[in-house]
N, C-alpha and C positions, 0 to 999 in steps of 0.2 A: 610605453606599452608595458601594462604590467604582466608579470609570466608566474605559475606556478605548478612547481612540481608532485605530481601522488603516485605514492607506491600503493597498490593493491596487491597482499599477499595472502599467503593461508599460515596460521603460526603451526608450533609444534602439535596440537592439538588437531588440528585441521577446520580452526574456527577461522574465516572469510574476516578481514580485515585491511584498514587504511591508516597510510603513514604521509602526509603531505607536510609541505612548508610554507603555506600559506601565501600571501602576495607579495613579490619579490619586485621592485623596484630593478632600474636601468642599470649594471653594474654592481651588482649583488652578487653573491655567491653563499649558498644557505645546503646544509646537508640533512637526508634523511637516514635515522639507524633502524634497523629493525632488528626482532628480538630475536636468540641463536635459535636455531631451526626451522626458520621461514620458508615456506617451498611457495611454487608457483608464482614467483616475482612478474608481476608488470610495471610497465613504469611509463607514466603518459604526464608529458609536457603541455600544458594549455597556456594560451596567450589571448587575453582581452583586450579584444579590438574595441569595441566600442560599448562604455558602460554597463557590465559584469554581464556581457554575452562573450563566454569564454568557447574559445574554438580547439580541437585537437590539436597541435604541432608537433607530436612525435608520441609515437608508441613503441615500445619495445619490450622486451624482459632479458632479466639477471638468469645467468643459467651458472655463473660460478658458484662459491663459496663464500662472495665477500657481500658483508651485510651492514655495506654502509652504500648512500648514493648520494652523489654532490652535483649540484647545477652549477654550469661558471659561466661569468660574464654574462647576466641576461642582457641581451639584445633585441634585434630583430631574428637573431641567431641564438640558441642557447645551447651549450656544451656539456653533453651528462657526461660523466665518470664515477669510477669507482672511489671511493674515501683511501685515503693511505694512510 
């Protein structure tokens, strides 16, 4: 099942923008940075079920200060966290 991660933020400017990782294979673990002062983080996991009909599996947002975001162990389960 492949899975892939996009951050949609606003940068320092307040220009609307996307930061994804493209298609992540079983057992990946792949990180996105965004540039310093990015407000309005969302952060939405898709999983393609069947031949590039990709479905929602998680929606969230960054409300800290860290501007890094990593997906682990894709799965049938995928794991965000923060970059350290």
């Amino acid at each position: 099942m492949n899975t892939r991660l996009r951050v949609l933020y606003t940068d320092a400017n307040g220009t609307p923008a996307i930061a994804e990782t493209g298609r992540l294979w079983t057992g990946q673990t792949k990180s996105v940075k965004l540039p310093v002062g990015s407000k309005n983080i969302n952060i939405i996991v898709e999983k393609d079920l069947f031949f590039e009909t990709w479905r929602v599996a998680y929606k969230g947002t960054l409300t800290n200060e860290n501007q890094c975001v990593r997906i682990v162990g894709v799965t049938l389960f995928s794991k965000i966290h923060p970059c350290k």
